[in-house]
C-alpha positions as CSV (number, residue, x, y, z in Angstrom):
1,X,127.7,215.2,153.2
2,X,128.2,212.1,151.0
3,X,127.5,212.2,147.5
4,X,124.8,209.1,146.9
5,X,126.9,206.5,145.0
6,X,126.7,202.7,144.5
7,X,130.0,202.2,143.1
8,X,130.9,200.4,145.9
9,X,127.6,198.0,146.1
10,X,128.6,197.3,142.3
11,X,132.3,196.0,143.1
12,X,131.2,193.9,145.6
13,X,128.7,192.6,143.0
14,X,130.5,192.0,140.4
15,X,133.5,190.3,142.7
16,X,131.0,187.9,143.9
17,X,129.6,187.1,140.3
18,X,133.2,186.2,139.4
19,X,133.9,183.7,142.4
20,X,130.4,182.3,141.4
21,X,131.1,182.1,137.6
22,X,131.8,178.5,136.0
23,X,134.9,178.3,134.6
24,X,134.3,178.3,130.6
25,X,131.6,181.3,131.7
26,X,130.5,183.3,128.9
27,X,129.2,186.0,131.1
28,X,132.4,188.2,130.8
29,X,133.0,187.6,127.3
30,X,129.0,189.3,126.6
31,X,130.3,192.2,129.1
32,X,133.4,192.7,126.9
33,X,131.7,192.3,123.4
34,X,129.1,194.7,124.6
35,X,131.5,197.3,126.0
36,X,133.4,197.0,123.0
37,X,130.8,197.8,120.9
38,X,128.6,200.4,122.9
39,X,131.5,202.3,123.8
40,X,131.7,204.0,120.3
41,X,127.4,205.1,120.6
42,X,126.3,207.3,123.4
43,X,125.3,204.9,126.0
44,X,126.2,206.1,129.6
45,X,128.5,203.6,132.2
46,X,125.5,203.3,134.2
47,X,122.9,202.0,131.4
48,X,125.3,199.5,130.0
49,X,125.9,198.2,133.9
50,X,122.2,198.1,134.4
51,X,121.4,196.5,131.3
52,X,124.5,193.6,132.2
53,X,123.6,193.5,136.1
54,X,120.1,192.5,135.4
55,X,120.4,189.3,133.8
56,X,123.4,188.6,136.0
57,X,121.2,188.9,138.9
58,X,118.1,186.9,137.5
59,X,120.1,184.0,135.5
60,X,121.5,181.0,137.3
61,X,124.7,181.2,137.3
62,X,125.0,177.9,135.2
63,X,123.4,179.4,132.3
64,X,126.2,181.3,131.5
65,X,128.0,178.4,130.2
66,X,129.3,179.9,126.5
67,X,127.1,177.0,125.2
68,X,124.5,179.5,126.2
69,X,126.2,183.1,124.9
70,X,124.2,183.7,122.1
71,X,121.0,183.4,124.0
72,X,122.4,185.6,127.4
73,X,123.5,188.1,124.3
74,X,120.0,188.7,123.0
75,X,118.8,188.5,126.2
76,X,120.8,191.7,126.8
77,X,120.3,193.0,123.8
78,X,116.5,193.0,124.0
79,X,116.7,194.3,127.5
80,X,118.4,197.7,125.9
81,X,115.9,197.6,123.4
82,X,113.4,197.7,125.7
83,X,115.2,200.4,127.5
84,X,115.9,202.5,124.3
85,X,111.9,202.2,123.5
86,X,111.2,203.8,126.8
């Protein structure tokens, strides 16, 4: 019996945002800043990578120009408020 796992789902994910992503996309710099920053608090893997798949799932991909990173950052950031409240 196989443990239930998505690990593999999220690769593939994640591979095909970055053959999507612009250039001069901002979208990995809010994963890193975020990492960086969460990884200190007690914040599981798998709420930071729901928090981040979310609005990489729902945003056009051309919104994650950096001219837009402040904007995709509180975006995120309101979404783990959100989260945190429940």
């Amino acid at each position: 019996m196989w443990p239930e796992t998505y690990a593999v789902a999220e690769i593939k994910f994640f591979r095909h945002m970055v053959k999507q992503a612009l250039q001069d996309s901002s979208h990995l710099k809010c994963l890193q800043l975020l990492a960086g920053v969460l990884a200190c608090k007690d914040f599981s893997v798998y709420s930071m990578k729901t928090i981040v798949m979310r609005p990489l799932n729902t945003v056009p991909v051309s919104w994650w120009h950096r001219r837009y990173f402040v904007l995709q950052l509180m975006d995120i950031l309101e979404q783990l408020l959100f989260s945190l409240e429940e």
